[in-house]
Backbone as CSV, one residue per row, in Angstrom:
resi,resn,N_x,N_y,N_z,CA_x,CA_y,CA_z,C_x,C_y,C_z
1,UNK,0.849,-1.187,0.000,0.000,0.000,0.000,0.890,1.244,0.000
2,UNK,0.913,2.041,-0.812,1.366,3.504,-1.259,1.169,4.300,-0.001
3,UNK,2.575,4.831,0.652,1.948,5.778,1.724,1.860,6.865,1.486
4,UNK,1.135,7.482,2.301,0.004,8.658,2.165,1.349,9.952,1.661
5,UNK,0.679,10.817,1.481,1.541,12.201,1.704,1.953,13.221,2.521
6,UNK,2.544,14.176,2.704,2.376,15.163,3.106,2.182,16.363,2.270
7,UNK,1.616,17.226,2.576,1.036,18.429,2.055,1.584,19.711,2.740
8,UNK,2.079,20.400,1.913,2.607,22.077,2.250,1.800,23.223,1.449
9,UNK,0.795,23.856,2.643,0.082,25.011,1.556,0.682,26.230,2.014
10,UNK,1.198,27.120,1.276,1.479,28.409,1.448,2.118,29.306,0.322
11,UNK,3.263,30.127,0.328,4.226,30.711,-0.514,4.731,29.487,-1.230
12,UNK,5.021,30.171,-2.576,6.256,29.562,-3.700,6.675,31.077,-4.041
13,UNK,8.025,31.611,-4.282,8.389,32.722,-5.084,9.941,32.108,-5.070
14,UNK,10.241,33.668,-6.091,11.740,33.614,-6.442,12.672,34.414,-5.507
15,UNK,13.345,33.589,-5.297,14.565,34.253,-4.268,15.830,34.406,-4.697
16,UNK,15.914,35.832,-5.159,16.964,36.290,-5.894,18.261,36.674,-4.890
17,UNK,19.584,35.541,-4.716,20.405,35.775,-3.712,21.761,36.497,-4.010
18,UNK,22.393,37.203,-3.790,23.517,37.979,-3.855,24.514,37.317,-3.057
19,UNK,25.582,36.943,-3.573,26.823,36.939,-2.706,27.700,37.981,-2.452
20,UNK,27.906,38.486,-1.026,29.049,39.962,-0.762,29.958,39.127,-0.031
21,UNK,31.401,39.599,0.167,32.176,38.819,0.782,32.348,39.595,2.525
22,UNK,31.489,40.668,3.051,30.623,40.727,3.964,29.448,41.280,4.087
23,UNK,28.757,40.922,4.928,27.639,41.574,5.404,27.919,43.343,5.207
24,UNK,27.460,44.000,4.096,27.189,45.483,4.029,26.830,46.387,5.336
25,UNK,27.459,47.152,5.467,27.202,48.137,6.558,25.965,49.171,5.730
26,UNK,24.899,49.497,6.639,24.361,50.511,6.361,24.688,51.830,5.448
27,UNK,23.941,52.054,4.317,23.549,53.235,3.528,25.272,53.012,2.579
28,UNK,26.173,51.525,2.778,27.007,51.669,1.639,27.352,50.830,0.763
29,UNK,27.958,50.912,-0.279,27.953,50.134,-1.644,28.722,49.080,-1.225
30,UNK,28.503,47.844,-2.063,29.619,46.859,-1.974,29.760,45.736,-3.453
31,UNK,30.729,45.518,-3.847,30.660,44.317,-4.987,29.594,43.213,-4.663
32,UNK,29.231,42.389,-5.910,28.652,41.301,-5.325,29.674,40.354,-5.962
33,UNK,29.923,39.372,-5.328,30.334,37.931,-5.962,29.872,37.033,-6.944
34,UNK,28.677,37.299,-6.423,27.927,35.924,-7.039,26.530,36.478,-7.277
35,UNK,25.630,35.949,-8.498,24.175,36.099,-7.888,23.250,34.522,-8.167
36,UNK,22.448,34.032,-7.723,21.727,33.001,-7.883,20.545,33.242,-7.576
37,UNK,19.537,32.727,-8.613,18.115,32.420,-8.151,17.900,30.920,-7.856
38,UNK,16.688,31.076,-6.893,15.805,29.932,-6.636,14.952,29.762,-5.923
39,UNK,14.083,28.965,-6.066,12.962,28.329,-5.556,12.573,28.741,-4.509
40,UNK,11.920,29.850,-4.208,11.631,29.925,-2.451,10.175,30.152,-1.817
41,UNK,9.595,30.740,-0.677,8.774,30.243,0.212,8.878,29.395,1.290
42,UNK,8.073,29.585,2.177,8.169,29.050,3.290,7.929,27.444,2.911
43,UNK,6.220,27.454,2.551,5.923,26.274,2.237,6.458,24.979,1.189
44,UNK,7.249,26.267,0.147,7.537,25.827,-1.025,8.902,24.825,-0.572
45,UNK,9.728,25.732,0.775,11.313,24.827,0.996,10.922,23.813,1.517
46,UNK,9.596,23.825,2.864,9.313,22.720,3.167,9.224,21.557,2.414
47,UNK,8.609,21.437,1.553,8.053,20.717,0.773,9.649,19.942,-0.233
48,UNK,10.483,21.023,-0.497,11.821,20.528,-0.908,12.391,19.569,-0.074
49,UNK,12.475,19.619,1.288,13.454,19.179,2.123,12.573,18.073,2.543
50,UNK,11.045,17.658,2.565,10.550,17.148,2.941,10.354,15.436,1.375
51,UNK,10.591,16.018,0.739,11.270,15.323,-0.345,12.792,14.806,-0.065
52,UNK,13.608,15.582,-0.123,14.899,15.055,0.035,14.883,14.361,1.213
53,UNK,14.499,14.199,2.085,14.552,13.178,3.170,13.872,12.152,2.992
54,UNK,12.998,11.753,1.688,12.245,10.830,1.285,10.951,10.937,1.812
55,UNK,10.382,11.754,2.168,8.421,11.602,2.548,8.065,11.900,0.706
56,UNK,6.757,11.343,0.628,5.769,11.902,-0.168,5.508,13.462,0.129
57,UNK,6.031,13.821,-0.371,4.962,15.786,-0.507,4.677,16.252,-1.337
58,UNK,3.249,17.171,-1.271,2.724,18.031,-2.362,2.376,19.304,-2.300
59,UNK,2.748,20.067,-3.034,2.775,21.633,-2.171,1.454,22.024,-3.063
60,UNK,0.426,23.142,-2.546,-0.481,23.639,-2.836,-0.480,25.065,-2.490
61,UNK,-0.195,26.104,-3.504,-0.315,27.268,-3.517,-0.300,28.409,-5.615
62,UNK,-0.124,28.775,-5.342,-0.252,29.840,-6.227,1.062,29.852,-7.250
63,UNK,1.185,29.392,-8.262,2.480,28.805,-9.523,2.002,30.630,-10.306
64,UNK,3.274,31.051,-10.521,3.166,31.893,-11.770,3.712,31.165,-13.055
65,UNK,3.348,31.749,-14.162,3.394,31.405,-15.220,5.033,31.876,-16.085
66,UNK,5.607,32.279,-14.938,6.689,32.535,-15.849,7.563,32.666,-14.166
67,UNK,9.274,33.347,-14.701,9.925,33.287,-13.613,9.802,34.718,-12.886
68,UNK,8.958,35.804,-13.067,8.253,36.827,-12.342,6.695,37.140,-12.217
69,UNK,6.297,37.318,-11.467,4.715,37.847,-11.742,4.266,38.238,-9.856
70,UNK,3.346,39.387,-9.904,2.348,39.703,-9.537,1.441,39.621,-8.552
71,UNK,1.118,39.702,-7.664,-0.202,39.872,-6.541,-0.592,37.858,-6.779
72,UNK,0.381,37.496,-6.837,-0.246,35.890,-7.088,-1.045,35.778,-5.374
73,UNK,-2.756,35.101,-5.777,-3.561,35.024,-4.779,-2.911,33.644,-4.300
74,UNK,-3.634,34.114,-2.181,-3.791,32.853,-1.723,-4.680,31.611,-2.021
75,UNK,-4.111,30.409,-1.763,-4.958,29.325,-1.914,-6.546,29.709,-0.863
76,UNK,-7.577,29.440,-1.518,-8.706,29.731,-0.679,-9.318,28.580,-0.612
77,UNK,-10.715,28.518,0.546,-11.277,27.084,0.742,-12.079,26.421,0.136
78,UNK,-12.528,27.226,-0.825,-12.719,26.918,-2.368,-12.259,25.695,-3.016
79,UNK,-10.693,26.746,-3.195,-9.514,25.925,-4.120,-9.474,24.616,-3.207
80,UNK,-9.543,24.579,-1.865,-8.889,23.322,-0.951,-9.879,22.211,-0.905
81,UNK,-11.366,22.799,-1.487,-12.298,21.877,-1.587,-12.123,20.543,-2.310
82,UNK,-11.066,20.559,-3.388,-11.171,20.209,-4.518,-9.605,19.135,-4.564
83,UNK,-9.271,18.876,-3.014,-8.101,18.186,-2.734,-8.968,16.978,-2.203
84,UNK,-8.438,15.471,-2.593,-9.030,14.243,-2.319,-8.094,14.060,-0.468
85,UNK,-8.637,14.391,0.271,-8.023,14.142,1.666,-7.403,12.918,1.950
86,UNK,-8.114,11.377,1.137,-7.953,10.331,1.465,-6.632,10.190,0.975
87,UNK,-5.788,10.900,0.519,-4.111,10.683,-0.270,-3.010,11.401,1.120
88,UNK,-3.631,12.036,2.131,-2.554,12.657,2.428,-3.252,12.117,4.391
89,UNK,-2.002,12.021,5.282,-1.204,11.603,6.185,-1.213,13.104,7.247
90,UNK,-0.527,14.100,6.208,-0.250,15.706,7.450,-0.870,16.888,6.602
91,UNK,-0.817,17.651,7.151,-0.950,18.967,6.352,-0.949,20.027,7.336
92,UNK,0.201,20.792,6.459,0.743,22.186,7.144,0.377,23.110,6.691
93,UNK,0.128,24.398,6.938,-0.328,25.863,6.789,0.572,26.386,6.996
94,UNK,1.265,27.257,6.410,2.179,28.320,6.553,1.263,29.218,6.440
95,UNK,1.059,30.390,8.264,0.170,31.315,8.285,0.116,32.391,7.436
96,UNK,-1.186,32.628,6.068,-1.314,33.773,5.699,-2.199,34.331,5.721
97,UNK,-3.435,33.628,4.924,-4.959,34.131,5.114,-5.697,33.445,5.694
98,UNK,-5.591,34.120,6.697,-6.308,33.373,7.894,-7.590,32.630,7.533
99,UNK,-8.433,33.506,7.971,-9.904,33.146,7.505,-10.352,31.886,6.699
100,UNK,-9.371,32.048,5.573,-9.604,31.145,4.771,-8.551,29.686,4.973
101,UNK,-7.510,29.804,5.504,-7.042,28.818,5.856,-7.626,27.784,7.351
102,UNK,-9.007,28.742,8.203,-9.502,28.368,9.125,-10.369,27.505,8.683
103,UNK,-11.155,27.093,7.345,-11.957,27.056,6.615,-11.658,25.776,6.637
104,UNK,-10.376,25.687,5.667,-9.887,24.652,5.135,-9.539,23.620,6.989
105,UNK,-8.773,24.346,7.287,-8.622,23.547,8.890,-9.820,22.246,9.158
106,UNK,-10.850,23.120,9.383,-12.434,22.857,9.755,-12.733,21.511,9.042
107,UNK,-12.273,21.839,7.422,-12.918,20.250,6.738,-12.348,19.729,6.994
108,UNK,-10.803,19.523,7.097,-9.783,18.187,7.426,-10.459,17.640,9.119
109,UNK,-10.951,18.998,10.170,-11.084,18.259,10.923,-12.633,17.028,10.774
110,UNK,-13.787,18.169,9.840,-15.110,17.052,9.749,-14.416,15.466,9.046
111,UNK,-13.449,15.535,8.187,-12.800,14.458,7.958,-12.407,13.350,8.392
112,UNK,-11.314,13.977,9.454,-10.935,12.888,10.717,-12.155,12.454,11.840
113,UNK,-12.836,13.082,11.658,-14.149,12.361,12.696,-14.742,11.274,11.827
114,UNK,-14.897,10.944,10.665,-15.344,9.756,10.161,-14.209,9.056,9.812
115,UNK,-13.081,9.226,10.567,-11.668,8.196,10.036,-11.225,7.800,11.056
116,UNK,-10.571,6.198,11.142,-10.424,5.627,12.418,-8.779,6.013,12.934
117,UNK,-8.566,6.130,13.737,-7.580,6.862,14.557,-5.746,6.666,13.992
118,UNK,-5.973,5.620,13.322,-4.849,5.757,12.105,-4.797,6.318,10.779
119,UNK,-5.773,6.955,10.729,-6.022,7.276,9.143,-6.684,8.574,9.389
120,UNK,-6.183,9.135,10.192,-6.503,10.517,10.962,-5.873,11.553,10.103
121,UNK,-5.782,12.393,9.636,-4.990,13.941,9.105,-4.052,14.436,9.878
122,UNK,-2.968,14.469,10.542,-2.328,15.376,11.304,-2.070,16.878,10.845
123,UNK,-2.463,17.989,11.660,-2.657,19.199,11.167,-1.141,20.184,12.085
124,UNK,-0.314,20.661,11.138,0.614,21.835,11.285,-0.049,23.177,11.201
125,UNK,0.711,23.827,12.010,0.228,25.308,11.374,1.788,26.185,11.679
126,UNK,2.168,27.439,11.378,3.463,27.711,11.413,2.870,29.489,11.268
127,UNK,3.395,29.759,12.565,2.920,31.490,12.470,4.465,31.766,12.991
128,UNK,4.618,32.945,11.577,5.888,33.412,11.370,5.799,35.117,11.410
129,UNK,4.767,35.358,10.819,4.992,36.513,10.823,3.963,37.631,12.397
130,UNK,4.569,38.227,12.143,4.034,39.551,13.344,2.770,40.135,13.084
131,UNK,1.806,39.606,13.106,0.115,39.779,12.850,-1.018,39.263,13.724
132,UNK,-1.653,40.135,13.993,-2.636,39.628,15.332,-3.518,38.737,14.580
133,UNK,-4.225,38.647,13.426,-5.060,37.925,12.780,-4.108,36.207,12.292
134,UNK,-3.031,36.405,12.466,-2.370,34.879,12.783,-2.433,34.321,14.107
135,UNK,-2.447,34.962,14.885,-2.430,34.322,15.934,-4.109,33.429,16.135
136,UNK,-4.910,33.532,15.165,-5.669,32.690,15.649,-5.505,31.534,15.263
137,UNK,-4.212,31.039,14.573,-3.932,29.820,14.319,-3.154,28.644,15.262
138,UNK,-3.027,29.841,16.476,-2.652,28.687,17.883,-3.275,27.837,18.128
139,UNK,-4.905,28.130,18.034,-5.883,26.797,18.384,-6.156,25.712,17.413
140,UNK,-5.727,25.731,16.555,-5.954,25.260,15.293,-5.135,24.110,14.878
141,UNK,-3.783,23.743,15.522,-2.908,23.031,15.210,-2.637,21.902,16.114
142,UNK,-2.672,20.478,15.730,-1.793,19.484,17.059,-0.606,19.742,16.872
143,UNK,0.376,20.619,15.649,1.758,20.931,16.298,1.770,22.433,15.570
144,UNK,2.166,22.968,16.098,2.215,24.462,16.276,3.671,25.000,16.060
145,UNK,4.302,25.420,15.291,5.370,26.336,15.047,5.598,27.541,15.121
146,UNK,6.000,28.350,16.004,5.656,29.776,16.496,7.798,30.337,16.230
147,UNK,7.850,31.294,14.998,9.031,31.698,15.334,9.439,32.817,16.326
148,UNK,10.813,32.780,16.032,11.678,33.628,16.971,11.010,35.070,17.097
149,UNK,10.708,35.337,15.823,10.025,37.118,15.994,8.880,37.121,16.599
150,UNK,7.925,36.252,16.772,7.309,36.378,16.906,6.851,35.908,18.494
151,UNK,7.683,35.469,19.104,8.163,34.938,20.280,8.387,36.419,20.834
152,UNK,9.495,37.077,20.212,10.206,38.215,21.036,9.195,39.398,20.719
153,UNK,7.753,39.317,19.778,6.915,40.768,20.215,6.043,40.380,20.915
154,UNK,5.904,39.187,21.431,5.176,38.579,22.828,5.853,39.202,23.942
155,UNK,7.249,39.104,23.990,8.295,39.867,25.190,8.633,38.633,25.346
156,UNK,8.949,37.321,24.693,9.877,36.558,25.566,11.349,36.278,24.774
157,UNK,12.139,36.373,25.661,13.706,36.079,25.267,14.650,35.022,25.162
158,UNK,14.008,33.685,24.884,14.267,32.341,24.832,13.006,31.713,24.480
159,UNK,13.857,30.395,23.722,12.535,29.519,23.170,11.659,28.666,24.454
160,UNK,12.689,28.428,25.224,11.879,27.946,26.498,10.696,28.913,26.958
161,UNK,11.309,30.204,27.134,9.954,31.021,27.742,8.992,31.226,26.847
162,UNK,9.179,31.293,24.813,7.973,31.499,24.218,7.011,29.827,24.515
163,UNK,7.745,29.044,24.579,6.708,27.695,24.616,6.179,27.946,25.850
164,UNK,6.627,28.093,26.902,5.712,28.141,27.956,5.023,29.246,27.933
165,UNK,5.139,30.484,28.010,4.087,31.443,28.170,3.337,31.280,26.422
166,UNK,3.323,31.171,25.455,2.030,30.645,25.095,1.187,29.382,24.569
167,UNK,2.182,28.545,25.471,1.305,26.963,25.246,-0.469,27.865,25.614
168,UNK,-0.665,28.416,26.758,-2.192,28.548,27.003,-3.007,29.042,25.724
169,UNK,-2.454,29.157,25.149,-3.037,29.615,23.224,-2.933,28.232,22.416
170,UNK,-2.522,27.090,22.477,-2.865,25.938,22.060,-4.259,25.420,22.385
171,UNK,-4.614,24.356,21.392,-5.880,23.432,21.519,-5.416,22.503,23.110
172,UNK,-5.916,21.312,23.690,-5.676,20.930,24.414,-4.933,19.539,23.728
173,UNK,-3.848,18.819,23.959,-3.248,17.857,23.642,-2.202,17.924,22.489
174,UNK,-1.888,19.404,22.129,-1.638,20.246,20.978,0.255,20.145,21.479
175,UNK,1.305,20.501,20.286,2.855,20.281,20.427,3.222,22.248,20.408
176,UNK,3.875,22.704,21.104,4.039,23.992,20.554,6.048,23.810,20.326
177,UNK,6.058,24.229,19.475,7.900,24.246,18.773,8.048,25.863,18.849
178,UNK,9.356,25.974,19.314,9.955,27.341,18.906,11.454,27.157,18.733
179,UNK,11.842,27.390,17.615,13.440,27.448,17.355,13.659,28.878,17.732
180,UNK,15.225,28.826,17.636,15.823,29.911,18.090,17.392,30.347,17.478
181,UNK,17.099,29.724,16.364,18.556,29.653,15.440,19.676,28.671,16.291
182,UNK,20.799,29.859,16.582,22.025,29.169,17.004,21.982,28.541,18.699
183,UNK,20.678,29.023,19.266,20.216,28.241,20.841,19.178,26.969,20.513
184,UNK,19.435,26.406,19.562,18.484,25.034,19.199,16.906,25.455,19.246
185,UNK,16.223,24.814,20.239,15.014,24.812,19.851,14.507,24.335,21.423
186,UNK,13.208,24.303,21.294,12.630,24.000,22.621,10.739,23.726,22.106
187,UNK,10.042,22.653,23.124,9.238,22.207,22.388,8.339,21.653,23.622
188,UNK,6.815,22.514,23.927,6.118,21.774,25.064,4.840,20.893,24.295
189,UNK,4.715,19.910,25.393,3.296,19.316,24.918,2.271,18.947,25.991
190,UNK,1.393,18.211,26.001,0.310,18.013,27.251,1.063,17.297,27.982
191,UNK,2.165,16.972,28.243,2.292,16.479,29.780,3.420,17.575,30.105
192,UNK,3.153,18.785,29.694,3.950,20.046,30.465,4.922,19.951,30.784
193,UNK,5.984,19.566,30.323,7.491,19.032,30.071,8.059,20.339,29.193
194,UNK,8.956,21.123,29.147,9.410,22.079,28.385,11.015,21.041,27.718
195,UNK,10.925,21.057,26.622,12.263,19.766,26.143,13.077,20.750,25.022
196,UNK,14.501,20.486,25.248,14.844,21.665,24.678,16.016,20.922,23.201
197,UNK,16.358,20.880,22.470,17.457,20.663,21.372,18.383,21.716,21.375
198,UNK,20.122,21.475,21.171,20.723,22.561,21.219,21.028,22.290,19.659
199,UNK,21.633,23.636,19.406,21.923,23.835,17.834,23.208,22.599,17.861
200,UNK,22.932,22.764,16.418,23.812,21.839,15.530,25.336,22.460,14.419
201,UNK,25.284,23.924,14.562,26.191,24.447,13.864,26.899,23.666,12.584
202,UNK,27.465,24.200,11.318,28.538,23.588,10.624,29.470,24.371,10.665
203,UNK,30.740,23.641,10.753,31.997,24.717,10.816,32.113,25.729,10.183
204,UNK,31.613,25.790,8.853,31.337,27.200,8.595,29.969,27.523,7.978
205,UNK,29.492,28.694,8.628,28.213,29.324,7.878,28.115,29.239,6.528
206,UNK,27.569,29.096,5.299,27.405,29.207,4.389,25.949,29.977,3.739
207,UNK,25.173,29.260,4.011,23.856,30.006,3.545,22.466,29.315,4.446
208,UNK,22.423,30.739,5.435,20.649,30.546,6.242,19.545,30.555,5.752
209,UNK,19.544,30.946,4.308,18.448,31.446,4.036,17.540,29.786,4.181
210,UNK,16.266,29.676,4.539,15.272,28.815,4.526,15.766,27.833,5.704
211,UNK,16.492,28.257,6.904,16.785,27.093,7.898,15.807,26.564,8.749
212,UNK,15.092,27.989,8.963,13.761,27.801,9.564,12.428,26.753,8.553
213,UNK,12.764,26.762,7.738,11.810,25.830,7.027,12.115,24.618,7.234
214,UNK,13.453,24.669,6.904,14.108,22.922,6.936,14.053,22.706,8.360
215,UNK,13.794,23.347,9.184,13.757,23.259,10.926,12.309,22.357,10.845
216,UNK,11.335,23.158,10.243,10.145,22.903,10.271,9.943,21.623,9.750
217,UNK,9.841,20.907,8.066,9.887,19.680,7.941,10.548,19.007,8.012
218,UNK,11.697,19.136,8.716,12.516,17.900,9.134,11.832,17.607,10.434
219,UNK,10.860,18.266,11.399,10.673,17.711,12.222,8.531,17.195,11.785
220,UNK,8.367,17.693,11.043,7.385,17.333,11.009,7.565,15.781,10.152
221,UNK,8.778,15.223,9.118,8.807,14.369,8.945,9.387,13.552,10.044
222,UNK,10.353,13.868,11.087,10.394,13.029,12.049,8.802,12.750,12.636
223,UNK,7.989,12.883,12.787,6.796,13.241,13.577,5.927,12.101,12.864
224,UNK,5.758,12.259,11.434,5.180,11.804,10.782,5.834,10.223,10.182
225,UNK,6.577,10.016,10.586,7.515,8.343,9.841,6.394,7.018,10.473
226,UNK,6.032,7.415,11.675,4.977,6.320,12.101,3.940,7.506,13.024
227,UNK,2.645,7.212,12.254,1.732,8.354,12.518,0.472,7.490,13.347
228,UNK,-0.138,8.101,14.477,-0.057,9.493,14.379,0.788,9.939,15.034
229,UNK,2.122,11.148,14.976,2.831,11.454,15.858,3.998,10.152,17.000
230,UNK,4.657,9.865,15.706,4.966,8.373,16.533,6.241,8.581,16.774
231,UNK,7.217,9.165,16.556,8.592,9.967,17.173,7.895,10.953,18.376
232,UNK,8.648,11.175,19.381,8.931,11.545,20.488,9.001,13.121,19.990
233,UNK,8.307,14.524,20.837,8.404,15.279,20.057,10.167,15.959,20.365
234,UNK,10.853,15.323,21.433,12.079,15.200,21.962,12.881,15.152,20.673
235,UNK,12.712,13.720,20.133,13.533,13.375,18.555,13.540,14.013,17.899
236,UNK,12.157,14.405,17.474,11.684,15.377,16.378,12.421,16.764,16.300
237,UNK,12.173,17.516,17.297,13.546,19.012,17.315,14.862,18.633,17.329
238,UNK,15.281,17.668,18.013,16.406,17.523,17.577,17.040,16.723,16.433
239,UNK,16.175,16.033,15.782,16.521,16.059,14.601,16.353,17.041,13.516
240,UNK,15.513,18.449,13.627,14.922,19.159,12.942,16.173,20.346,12.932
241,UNK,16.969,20.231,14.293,17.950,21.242,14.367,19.299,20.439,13.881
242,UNK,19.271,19.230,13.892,20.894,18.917,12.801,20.665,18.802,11.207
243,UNK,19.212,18.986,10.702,19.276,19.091,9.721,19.272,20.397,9.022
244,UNK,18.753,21.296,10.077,18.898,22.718,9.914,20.007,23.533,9.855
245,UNK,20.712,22.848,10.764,22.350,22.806,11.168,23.075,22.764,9.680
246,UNK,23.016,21.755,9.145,23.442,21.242,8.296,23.481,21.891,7.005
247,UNK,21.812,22.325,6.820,21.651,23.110,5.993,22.420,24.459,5.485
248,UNK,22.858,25.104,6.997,23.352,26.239,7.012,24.693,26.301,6.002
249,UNK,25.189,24.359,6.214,26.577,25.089,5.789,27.034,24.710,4.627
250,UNK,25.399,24.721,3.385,25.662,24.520,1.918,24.951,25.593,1.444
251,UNK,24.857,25.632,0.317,23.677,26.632,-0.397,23.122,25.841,-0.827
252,UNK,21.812,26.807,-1.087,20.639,25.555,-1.331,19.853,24.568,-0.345
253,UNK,19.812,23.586,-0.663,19.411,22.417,-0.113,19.793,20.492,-0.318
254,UNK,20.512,20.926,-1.803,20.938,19.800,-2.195,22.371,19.280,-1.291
255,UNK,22.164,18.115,-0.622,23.441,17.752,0.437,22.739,17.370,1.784
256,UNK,21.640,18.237,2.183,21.556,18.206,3.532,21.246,16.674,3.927
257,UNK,20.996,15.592,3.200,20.743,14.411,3.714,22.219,13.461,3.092
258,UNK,22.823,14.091,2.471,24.526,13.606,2.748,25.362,13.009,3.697
């Protein structure tokens, strides 16, 4: 039997990267080295890395028709109507339009109530950006991804203190994750345990861009290998931070399972 998938709905765009041989100081010029495009989004890297580690994934969002374009719309619950549920295992939200991603939430959950407890949907959600109308996606998720910024306009200054001061914004039985770059990660769940992963560094930095993504499905595929939730959410960050680790110290993404 063919196993199920995982699913990434959110951003796809182009990420046009510059190489400087340092970090530019404010208001002045500098050579570039290098330039490269590629593939980016939140949902879109997930969905890369969640491949290269071997899961099934399928990303669902908004394709332009060429390599620039435009006001490309969010996926709406419309569009999500029209996804056969019985193919897919997880599904993550990278927070944008709310409303309509609450929508979609709602059917996966009328779903899992007529499905027997292995053949359940596991639901992600990932609030990244600094918006009060995301935050209603705390209740919404059995694992919850809350970043660093968004941790520190709460007022807390470690990933330990964002998981604990807002686990009370989770559903009940719900995972809350917060990375923290180079301080690993930290991760509460219903038996009120705060569990922490330390970073994974590579000897040398190379390229961050999308670590936080690869943070994200590397642990949601740890999570997901025997479902529902059958890795430890202990394993899961810390495997999510050596692959993140790892990531840092190639460009791209091609290697990180090397």
């Amino acid at each position: 039997m063919e196993e199920k998938k995982i699913m990434c709905i959110g951003l796809v765009c182009l990420d046009i990267i510059n190489v400087v041989e340092r970090y530019p100081e404010e208001d002045t010029d500098t050579r570039c080295l290098s330039q490269r495009w590629q593939r980016g989004g939140n949902a879109s890297n997930s969905c890369t890395v969640l491949s290269l580690l071997g899961a099934r994934s399928a990303f669902m969002g908004s394709l332009a028709p060429g390599y620039i374009a435009e006001n490309l719309p969010d996926v709406t619950a419309d569009d999500f109507k029209r996804v056969d549920l019985t193919q897919y295992k997880w599904i993550h939200w990278e927070g944008r339009n709310v409303d309509e991603q609450i929508k979609m939430i709602q059917r996966v959950n009328e779903y899992n109530k007529d499905c027997p407890t292995d053949q359940r949907i596991t639901i992600s959600v990932e609030i990244e950006k600094e918006r009060d109308d995301l935050y209603q996606l705390f209740q919404y998720g059995e694992v919850v991804f809350v970043s660093k910024d968004v941790a520190r306009h709460f007022g807390f200054s470690s990933s330990a203190e964002a998981v604990v001061g807002l686990y009370p914004r989770v559903k009940k039985g719900a995972y809350l994750v917060c990375a923290w770059a180079e301080h690993g990660a930290d991760a509460l769940g219903p038996d009120g345990r705060v569990l922490h992963s330390p970073s994974f560094p590579p000897e040398t930095i190379v390229d961050t861009l999308g670590a936080g993504d690869t943070f994200n499905a590397s642990v949601i595929y740890a999570l997901s290998k025997v479902s529902p939730l059958g890795q430890t959410i202990e394993e899961a960050i810390t495997f999510g931070c050596r692959v993140a680790g790892k990531k840092c110290g190639i460009q791209g993404y091609d290697g990180i399972v090397s």
